[in-house]
C-alpha positions in Angstrom: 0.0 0.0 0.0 3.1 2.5 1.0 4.8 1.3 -2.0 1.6 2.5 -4.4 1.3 5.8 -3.0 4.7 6.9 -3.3 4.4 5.4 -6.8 1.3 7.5 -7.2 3.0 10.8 -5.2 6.1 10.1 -8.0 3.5 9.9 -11.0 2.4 12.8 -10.1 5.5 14.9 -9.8 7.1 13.9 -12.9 2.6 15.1 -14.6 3.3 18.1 -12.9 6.9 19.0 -14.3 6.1 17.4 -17.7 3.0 19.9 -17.9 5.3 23.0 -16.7 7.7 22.5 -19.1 5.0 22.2 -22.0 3.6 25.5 -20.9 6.7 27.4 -20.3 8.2 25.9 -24.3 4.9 26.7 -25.6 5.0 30.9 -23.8 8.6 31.1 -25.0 7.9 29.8 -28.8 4.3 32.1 -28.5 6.4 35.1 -27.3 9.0 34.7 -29.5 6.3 34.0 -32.4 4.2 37.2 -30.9 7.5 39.4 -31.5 8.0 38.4 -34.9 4.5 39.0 -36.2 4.2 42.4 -34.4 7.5 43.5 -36.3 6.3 42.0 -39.5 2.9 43.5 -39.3 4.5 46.7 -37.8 6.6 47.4 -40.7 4.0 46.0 -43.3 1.9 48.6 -42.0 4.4 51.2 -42.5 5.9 50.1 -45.8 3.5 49.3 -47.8 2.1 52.2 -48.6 5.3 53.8 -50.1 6.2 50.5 -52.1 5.2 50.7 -55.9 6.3 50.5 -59.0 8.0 53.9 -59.2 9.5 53.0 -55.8 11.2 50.0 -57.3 12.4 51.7 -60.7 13.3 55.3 -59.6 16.5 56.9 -58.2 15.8 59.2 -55.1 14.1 62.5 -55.6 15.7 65.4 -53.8 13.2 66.5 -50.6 10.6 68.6 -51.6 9.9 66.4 -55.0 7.1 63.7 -54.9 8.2 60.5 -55.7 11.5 58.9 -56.0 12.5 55.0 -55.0 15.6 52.4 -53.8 16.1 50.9 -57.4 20.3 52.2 -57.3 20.0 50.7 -53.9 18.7 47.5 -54.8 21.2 47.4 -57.8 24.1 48.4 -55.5 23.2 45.6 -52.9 22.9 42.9 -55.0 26.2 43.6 -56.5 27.7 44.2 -53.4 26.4 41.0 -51.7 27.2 39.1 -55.4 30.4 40.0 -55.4 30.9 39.3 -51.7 29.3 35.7 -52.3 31.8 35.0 -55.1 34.8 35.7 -52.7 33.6 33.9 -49.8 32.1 30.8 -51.7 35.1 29.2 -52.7 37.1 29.8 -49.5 34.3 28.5 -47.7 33.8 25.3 -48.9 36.6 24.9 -49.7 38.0 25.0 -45.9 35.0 23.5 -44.7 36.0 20.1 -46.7 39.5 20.3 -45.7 38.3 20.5 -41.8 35.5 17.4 -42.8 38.0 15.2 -44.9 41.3 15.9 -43.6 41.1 18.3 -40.6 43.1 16.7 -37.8 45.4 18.2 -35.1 46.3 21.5 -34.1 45.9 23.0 -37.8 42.3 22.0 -37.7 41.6 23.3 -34.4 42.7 26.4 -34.8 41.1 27.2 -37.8 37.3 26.0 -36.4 38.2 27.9 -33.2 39.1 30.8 -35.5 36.2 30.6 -37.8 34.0 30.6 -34.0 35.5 33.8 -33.0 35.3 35.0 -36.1 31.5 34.7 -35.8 30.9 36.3 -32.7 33.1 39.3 -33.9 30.9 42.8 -34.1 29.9 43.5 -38.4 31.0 47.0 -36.6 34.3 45.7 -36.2 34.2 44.1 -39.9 33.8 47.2 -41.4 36.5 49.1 -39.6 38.7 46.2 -40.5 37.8 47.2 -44.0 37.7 50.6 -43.9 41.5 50.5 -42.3 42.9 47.8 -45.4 41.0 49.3 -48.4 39.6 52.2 -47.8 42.1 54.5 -46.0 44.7 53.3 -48.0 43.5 54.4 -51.1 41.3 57.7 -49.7 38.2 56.2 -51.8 35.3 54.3 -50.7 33.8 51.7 -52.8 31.6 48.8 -53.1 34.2 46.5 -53.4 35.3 46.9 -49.8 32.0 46.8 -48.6 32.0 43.1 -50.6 35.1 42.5 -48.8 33.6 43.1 -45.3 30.5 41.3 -46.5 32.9 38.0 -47.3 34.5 37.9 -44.5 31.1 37.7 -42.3 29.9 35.3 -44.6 33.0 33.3 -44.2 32.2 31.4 -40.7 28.4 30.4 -42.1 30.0 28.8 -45.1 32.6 26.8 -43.3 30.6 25.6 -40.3 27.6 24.5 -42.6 30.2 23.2 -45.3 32.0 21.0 -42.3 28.5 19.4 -41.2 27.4 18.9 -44.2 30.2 17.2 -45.8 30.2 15.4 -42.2 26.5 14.0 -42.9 27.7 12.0 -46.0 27.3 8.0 -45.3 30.7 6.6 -45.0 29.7 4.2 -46.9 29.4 6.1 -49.9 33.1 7.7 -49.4 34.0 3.7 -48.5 31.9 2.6 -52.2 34.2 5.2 -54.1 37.9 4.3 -52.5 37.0 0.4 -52.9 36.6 1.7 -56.7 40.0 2.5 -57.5 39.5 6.4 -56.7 41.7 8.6 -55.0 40.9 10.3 -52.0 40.4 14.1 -54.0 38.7 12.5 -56.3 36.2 11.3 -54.3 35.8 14.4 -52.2 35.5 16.1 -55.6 33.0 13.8 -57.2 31.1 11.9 -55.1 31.2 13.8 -51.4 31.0 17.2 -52.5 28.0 16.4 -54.7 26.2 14.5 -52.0 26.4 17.3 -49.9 25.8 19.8 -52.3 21.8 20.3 -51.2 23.3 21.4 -47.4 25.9 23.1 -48.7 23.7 25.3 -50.5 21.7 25.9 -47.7 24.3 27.4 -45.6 25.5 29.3 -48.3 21.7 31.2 -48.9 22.1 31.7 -44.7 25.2 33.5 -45.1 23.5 35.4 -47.9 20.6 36.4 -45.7 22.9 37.3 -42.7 24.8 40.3 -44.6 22.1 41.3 -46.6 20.5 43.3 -44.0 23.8 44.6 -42.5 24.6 48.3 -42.5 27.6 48.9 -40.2 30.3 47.8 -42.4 28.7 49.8 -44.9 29.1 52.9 -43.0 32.9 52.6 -43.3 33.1 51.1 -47.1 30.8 51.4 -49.6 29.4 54.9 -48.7 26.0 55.1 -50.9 25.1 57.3 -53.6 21.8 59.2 -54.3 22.4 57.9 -58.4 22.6 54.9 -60.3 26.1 53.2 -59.9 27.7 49.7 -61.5 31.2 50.2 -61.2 32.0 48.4 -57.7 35.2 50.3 -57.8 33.0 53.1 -57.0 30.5 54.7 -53.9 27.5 52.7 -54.6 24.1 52.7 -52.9 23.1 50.3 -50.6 19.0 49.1 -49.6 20.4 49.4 -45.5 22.0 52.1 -45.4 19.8 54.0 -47.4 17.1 52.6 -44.9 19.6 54.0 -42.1 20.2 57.0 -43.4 16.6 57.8 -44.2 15.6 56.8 -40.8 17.8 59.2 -39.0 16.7 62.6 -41.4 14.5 64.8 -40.3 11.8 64.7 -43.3 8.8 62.6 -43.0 9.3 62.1 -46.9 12.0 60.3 -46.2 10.8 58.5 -42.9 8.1 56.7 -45.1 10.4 55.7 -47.8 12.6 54.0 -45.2 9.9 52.2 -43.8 9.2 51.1 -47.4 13.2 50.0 -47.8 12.9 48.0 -44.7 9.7 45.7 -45.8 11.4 45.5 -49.2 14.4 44.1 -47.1 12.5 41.7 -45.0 10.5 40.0 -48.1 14.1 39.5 -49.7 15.0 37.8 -46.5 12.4 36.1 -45.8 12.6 34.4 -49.3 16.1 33.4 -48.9 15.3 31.8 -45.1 12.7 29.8 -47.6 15.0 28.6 -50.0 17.3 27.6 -47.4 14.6 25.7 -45.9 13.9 24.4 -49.6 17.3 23.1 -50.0 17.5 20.9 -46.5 14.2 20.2 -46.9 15.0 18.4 -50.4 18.3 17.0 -48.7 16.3 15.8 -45.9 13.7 14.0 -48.4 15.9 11.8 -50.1 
C-alpha cells in the first residue's frame, strides 16, 4: 500500500513537471512567435504604402519632390552581396571540406576555433577592419570593400555548414568510391561534395541572408550614392543604409520611404530563409 502511493506521489511529480515545461516551451515559442508577427505586421503597416512601382524603378528625388524609389540601392546591394558571395564561396567550402575530410590536429583546431571567434566578432568591427585595409589606403570608398567586409562575415556560415554537411555524408558512400579504385580528392570532388551539395547550399543562402541586412560595415566602405552606380570600384548605394540613413533625417518624406526600404528588405530575407529551408528540406527528403 506505501509502495503505491509513493508510486502515485512520484506519478504525479514527474505530470506536474512534464506539464510546466509544456507550458513554459509553448510561452517562450508564442512570445517569440508574438514578436515576430508584431515587427512584421508593424513594418508591413508602414511600408507598404510607399512600395510601388516607381519605388522599385526610380532613383531618389531630392526633398521637396514627390516620388523617388531604392532601385540604385537595390542594384548596389545585389552587386555588393554578389560580389561578396563570389569571394567567400570558394574559400568557404573549400575549408569547410578540408576540416571534414582531412582536418586533424592542431591546424584544424585552430582554424574552427578561428572561424568561431570569427563569428561572434561585431559586423562593426568588420567594417572598420575594412575601412583601415582598403579604404584609407586608397582615400576612396567603394563597393568592393564593402563586398570584402561582406565575405568575410559570410565566411564562418559557409565553413561551419560546409564542415556538417560534408560530415552528414554516409561513410559508406566515401567507403563505395575508394574500394573503386579512386583517390581520395577524387572522391571528395565527385562523389562527397556532390552528395552534400543540397546542405551546402543551404548554408551558403544563410550567409546570404545574414549580410544582406547589414549596415555597419557599410558605414565605413561602400558609402552610398543618391544615383545609379555599376562600377564596384566606386560609392554605390546600398538598400540598408539607405534605410539608415533615411531613418535618422528629419523629413517625413524620407521617414516613409525608409519604412518602405525595410519591408522590401525583410521579403528578400524572408525568401532566402525559404529557399534555405527548400534546400534541406530536399536534402532531408531523399
Amino acid at each position: 500500500m506505501a509502495v503505491s502511493v509513493v508510486v502515485r506521489r512520484t506519478l504525479k511529480v514527474r505530470h506536474a513537471r512534464s506539464a510546466a515545461s509544456v507550458f513554459i516551451t509553448a510561452l517562450c515559442a508564442g512570445s517569440a512567435a508574438a514578436a515576430l508577427l508584431l515587427i512584421l505586421g508593424y513594418v508591413v503597416r508602414e511600408g507598404i504604402t510607399s512600395v510601388n512601382v516607381p519605388f522599385l524603378t526610380q532613383v531618389p528625388h531630392p526633398i521637396g519632390v514627390s516620388g523617388g524609389g531604392v532601385a540604385n540601392a537595390i542594384l548596389g546591394t545585389g552587386i555588393t552581396v554578389g560580389i561578396a558571395t563570389a569571394m567567400a564561396t570558394p574559400i568557404g567550402v573549400l575549408t569547410g571540406v578540408y576540416l571534414a575530410m582531412y582536418g586533424r590536429g592542431a591546424v584544424a583546431s585552430s582554424i574552427r576555433f578561428l572561424s568561431d571567434v570569427l563569428a561572434g566578432v561585431p559586423s562593426i568591427a568588420i567594417g572598420l577592419f575594412a575601412y583601415a585595409v582598403l579604404v584609407a589606403p586608397f582615400k576612396h570608398f567603394s563597393a568592393l570593400s564593402g563586398s570584402f567586409a561582406f565575405a568575410v562575415l559570410m565566411l564562418p556560415v559557409i565553413i561551419r555548414t560546409t564542415e556538417e554537411a560534408i560530415r552528414s555524408v554516409p561513410i559508406t558512400i566515401r567507403e563505395g568510391a575508394l574500394a573503386l579504385g579512386l583517390p581520395l580528392y577524387a572522391t571528395t570532388m565527385h562523389v562527397v561534395i556532390p552528395a552534400a551539395r543540397a546542405a551546402i547550399t543551404t548554408g551558403l543562402l544563410l550567409s546570404i541572408a545574414r549580410v544582406t541586412g547589414e549596415t555597419a560595415p557599410l558605414l565605413f566602405t561602400a558609402f552610398g550614392s543618391q544615383f545609379w552606380e555599376a562600377n564596384p570600384s566606386n560609392p554605390m548605394a546600398q538598400l540598408p543604409l539607405q534605410i539608415f540613413n533615411y531613418a535618422i533625417s528629419p523629413y517625413p518624406q524620407w521617414h516613409q520611404q525608409a519604412w518602405g526600404g525595410a519591408l522590401i528588405l525583410i521579403v528578400v530575407v524572408l525568401f532566402l530563409n525559404i529557399l534555405a529551408r527548400a534546400a534541406l528540406r530536399s536534402r532531408t527528403s531523399r
